[in-house]
C-alpha positions as CSV (number, residue, x, y, z in Angstrom):
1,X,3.2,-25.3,-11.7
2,X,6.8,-24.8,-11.1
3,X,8.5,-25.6,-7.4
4,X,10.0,-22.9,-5.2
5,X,13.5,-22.2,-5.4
6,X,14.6,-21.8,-2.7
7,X,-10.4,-5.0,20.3
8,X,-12.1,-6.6,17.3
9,X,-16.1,-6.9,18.0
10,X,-16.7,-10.5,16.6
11,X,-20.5,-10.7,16.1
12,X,-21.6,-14.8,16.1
13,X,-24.8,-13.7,15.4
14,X,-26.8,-13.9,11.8
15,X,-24.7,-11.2,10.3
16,X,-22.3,-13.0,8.6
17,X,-25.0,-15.6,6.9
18,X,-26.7,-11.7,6.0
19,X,-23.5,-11.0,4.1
20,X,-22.1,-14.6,2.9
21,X,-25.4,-16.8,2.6
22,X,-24.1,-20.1,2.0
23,X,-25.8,-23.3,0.6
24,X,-27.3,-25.9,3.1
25,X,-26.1,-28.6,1.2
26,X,-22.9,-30.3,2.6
27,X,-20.2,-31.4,0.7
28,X,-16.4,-30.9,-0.6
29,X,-16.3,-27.7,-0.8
30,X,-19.9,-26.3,0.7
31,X,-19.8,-26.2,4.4
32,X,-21.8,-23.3,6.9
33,X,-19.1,-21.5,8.5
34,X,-19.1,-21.8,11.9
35,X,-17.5,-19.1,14.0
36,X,-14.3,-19.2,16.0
37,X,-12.4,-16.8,18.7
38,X,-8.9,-16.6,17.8
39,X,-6.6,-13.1,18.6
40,X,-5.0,-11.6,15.5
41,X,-5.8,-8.7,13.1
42,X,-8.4,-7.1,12.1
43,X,-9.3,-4.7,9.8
44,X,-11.6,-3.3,11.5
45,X,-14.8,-3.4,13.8
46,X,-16.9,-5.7,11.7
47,X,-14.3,-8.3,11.0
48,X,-15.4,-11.8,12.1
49,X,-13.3,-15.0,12.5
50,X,-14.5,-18.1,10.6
51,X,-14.2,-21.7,9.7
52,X,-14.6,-22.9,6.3
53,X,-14.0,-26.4,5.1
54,X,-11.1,-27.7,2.7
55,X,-10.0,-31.0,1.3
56,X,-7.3,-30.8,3.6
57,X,-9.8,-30.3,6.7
58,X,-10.4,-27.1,8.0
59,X,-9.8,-23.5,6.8
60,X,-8.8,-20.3,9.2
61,X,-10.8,-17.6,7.8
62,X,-12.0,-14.1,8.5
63,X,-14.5,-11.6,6.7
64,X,-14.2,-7.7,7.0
65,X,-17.6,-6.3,6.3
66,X,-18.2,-2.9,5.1
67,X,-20.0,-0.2,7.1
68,X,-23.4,0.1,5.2
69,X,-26.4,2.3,5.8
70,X,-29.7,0.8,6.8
71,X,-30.5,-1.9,4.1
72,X,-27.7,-1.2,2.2
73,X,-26.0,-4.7,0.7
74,X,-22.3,-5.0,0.1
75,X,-21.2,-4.5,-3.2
76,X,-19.6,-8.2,-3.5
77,X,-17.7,-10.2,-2.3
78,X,-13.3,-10.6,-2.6
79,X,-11.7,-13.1,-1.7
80,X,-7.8,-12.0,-0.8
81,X,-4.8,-14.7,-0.9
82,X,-1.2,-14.4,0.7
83,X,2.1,-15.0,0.3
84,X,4.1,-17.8,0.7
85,X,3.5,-20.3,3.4
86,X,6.9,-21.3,3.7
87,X,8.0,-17.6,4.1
88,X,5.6,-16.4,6.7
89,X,2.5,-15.4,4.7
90,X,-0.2,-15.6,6.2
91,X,-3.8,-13.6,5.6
92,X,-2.6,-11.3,8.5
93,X,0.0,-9.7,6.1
94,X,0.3,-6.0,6.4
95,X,0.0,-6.0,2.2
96,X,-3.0,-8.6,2.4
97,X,-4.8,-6.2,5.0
98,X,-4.1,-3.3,2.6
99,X,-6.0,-4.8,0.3
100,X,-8.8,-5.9,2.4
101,X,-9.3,-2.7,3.6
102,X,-9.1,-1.4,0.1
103,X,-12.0,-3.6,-0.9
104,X,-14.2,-2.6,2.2
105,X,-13.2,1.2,1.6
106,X,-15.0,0.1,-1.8
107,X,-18.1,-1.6,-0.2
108,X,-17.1,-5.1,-0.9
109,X,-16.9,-7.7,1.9
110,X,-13.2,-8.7,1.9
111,X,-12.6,-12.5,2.9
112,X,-8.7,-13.5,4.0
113,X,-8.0,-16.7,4.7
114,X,-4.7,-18.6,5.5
115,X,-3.9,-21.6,3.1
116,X,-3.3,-24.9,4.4
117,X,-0.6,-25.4,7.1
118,X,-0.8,-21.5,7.8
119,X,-2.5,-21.0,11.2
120,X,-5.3,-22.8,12.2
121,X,-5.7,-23.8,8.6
122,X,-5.5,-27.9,8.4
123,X,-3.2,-29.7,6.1
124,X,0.5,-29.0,4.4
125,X,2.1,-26.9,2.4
126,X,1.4,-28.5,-1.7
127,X,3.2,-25.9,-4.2
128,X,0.2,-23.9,-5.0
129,X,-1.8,-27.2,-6.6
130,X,-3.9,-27.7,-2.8
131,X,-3.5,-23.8,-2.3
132,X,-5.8,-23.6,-5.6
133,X,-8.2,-25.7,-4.0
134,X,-7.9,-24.0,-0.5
135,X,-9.3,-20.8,-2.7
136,X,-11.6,-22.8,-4.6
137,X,-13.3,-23.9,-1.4
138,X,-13.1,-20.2,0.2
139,X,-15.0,-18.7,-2.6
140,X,-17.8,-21.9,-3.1
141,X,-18.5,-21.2,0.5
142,X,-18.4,-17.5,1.0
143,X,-19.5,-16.2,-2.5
144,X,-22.8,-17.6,-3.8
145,X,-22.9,-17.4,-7.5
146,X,-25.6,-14.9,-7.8
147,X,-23.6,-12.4,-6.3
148,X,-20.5,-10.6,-7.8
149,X,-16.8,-12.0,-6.9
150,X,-13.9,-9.8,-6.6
151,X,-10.3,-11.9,-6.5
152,X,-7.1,-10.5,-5.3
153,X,-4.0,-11.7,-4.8
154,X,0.2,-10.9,-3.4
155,X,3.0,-12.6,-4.3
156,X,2.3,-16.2,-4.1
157,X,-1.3,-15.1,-3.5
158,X,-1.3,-13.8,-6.9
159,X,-0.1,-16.7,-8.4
160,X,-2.6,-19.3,-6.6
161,X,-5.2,-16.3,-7.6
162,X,-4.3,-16.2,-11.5
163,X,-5.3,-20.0,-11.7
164,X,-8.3,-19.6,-9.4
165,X,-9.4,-16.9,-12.4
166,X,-8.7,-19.6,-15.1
167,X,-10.7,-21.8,-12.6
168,X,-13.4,-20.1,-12.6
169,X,-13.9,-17.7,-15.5
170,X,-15.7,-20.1,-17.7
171,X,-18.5,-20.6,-15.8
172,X,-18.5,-17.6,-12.4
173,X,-17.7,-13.9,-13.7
174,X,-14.9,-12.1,-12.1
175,X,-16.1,-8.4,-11.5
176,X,-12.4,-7.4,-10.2
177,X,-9.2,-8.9,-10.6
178,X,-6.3,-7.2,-8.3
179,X,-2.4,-9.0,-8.3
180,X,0.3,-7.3,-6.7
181,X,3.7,-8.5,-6.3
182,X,3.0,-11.4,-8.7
183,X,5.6,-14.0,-8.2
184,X,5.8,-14.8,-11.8
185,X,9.7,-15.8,-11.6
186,X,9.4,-18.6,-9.2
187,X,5.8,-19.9,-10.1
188,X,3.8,-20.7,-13.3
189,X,1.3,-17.7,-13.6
190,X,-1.5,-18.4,-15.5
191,X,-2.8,-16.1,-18.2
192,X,-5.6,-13.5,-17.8
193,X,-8.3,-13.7,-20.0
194,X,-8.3,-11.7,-22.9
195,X,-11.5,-10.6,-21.8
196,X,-10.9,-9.7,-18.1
197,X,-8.1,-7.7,-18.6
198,X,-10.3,-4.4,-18.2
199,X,-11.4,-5.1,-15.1
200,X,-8.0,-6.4,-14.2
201,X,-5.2,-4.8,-11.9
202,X,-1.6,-5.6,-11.8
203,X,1.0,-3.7,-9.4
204,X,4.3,-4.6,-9.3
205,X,7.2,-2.6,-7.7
206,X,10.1,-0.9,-9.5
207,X,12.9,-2.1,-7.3
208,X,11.5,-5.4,-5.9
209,X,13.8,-8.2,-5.4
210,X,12.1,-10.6,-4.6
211,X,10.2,-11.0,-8.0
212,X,12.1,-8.8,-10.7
213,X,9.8,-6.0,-12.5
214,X,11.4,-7.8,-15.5
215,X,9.8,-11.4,-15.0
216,X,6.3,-10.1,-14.6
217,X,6.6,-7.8,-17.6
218,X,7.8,-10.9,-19.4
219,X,4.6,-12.6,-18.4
220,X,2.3,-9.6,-18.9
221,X,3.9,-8.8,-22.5
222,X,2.5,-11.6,-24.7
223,X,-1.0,-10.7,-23.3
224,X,-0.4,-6.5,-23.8
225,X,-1.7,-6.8,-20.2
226,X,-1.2,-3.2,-18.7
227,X,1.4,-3.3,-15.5
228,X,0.8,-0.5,-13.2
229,X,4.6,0.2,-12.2
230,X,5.1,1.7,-8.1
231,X,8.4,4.0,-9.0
232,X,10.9,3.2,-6.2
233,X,8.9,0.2,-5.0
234,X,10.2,-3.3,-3.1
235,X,8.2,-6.3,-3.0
236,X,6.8,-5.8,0.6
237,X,5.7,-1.4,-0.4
238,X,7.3,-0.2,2.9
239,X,6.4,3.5,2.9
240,X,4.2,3.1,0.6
241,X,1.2,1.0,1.2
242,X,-1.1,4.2,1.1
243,X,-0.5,4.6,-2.1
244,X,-1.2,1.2,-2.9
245,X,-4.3,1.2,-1.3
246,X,-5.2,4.1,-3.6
247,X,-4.1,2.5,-6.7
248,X,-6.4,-0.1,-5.7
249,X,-9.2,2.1,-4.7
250,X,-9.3,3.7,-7.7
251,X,-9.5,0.1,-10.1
252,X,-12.0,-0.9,-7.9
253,X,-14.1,2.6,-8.5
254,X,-13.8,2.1,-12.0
């Protein structure tokens, strides 16, 4: 992996272990989540604050649940990762929440989390190779493997989310795969299945300059993976994060 150049009604009840059951069993990366009060964002009225465990200690997390009808489950659950740590990303990020409330629009529970060093979240900053395992340790913990796993990703978040995929592809299905912004000029992004690319979204925009249009075509190109291209569009979508949201609605309704 290459360096860097450069209110809310927060339920402690069962409702959470109702979405997210979680394994008993202790260890590196299965721990119950236990609920903390923190103020921030929120997606909205059924987001709850948790804390997950790392290998760097403990992890700042929050769920945004769907609104269901009686007995209704949640389609899955997506785990969502943000941008750079050293550049102020953090799970509260206005693109990160777009796609959270994206995924709950689409009845999947949407987990953000903030990586190590961001936040609450224990531990430093480790050029994506502990942010890997931070997302590792979100999904064993959140996701049990009988029920479907949605990934996204922005910016940095799409690059820590592309390896996650390689992570886990050979032994935990990936229903939805959504990267926006990827930063594939500054980081090592891995490659996308052959296999997932159908159920696979990437959205970069035209004018971004942060991450050139050009770098992630020349990542997307050797694996004729399809780049959904936001016309007049900078890194961060101001003005148009609706129609981001949409593009990603629409994926995930596919």
């Amino acid at each position: 992996m290459a360096r860097w150049s450069s209110a809310c009604s927060c339920r402690r009840t069962s409702g959470a272990e109702r979405l997210f059951p979680v394994p008993r069993t202790a260890g590196r990366h299965q721990a119950r989540p236990q609920f903390a009060q923190f103020g921030s964002f929120f997606v909205n009225a059924s987001t709850q604050r948790l804390t997950l465990t790392g290998a760097a200690g403990r992890i700042e997390a929050v769920i945004d649940a769907p609104s269901l009808a009686p007995g209704e489950s949640p389609r899955g659950v997506a785990v969502v990762a943000h941008p750079h740590p050293l550049f102020a990303g953090t799970m509260d990020n206005k693109v990160v929440q777009t796609l959270a409330r994206a995924l709950v629009g689409c009845g999947w529970s949407a987990v953000r989390f903030n990586f190590r060093g961001v936040g609450a979240t224990e531990g430093v900053y480790d050029e994506g190779r502990g942010e890997l395992d931070d997302l590792l340790a979100v999904v064993a913990q959140s996701a049990p493997a009988d029920v479907p796993l949605a990934l996204a990703g922005f910016s940095f978040g799409s690059f820590v989310t592309s390896h996650a995929m390689k992570a886990l592809w050979a032994t935990r299905p990936v229903e939805k795969l959504v990267l926006v912004g990827t930063a594939a000029s500054r980081f090592t992004v891995a490659e996308i299945p052959a296999e997932a690319h159908d159920r696979t979204l990437v959205v970069h925009g035209e004018l971004d300059d942060t991450v050139p249009l050009a770098s992630v075509m020349d990542w997307a190109r050797p694996q004729s993976l399809p780049v959904t291209v936001v016309p007049g569009g900078g890194h961060f979508f101001h003005g148009q994060l609706p129609l981001l949201k949409n593009l990603v609605m629409r994926h995930l309704r596919a």
